[in-house]
C-alpha positions in Angstrom: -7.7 -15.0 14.2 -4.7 -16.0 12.7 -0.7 -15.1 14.1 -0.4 -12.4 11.3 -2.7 -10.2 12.8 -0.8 -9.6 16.1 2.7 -9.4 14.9 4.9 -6.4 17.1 5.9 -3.3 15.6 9.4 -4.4 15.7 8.7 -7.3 13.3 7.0 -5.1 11.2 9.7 -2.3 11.4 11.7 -5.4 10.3 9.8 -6.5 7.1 9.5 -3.1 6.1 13.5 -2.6 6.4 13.9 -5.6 4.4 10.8 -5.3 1.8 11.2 -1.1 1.1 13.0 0.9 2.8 16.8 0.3 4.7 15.9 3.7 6.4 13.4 2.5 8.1 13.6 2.9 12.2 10.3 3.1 13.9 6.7 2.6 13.4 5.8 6.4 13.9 7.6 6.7 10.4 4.5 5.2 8.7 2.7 8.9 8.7 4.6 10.1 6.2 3.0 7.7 3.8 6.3 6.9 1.7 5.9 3.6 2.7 2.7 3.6 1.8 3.1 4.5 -1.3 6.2 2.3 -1.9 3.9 -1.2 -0.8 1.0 0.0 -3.6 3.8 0.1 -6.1 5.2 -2.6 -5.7 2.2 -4.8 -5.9 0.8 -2.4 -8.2 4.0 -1.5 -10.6 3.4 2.0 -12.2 0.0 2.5 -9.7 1.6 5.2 -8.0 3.5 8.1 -9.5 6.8 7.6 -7.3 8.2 11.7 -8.9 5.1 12.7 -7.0 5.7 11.2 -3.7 7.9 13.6 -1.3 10.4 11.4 0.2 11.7 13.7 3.0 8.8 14.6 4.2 8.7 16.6 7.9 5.3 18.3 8.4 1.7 17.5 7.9 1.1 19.2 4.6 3.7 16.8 3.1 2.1 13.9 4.7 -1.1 14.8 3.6 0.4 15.1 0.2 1.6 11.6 0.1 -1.7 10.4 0.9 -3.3 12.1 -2.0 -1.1 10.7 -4.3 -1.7 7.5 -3.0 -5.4 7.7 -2.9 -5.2 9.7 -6.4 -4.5 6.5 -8.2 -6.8 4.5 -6.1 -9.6 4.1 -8.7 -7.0 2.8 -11.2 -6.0 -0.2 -9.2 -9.7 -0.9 -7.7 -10.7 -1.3 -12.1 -7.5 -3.6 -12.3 -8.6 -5.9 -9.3 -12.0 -6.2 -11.0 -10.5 -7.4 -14.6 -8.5 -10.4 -12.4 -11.7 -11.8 -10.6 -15.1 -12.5 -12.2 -18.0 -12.1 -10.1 -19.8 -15.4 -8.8 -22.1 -16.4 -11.1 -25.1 -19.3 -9.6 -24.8 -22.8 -10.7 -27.4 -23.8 -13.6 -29.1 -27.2 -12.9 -27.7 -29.5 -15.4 -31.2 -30.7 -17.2 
């Protein structure tokens, strides 16, 4: 497999710092789902309704939240990832 899959949590605590979030401290922070959220939009721009997200969130049910929101708009960026690619289509002998 390739060096990107093993990378430590403190490099990633570090590219997320730098990529989306300054606030960033530890890995554990990731189930909120904020970041989540942030890393769909920003290679999806407008794919998740950022109002929606709850920033500060504490307990579960706010978590859980996130990830609703996040999955809610799923579907939409699935049908945009189709539109970009065709599907293979076999080669036709040249006759």
């Amino acid at each position: 497999m390739a060096d990107g899959y093993f990378v430590g949590r403190k490099e990633l605590a570090e590219w997320i710092r730098d990529n989306f979030d300054p606030g960033f401290s530890k890995v554990e922070d990731l189930a909120s789902g904020v970041v989540y959220c942030k890393i769909m939009d920003s290679i999806y721009p407008g794919s998740v309704s950022m109002s929606k997200v709850k920033k500060d969130a504490k307990i579960e049910v706010d978590f859980i939240h996130n990830f609703r929101v996040r999955r809610a708009r799923l579907p939409l960026v699935l049908a945009l990832g189709r539109g970009v690619c065709s599907p293979a289509v076999p080669a036709r002998p040249v006759v």
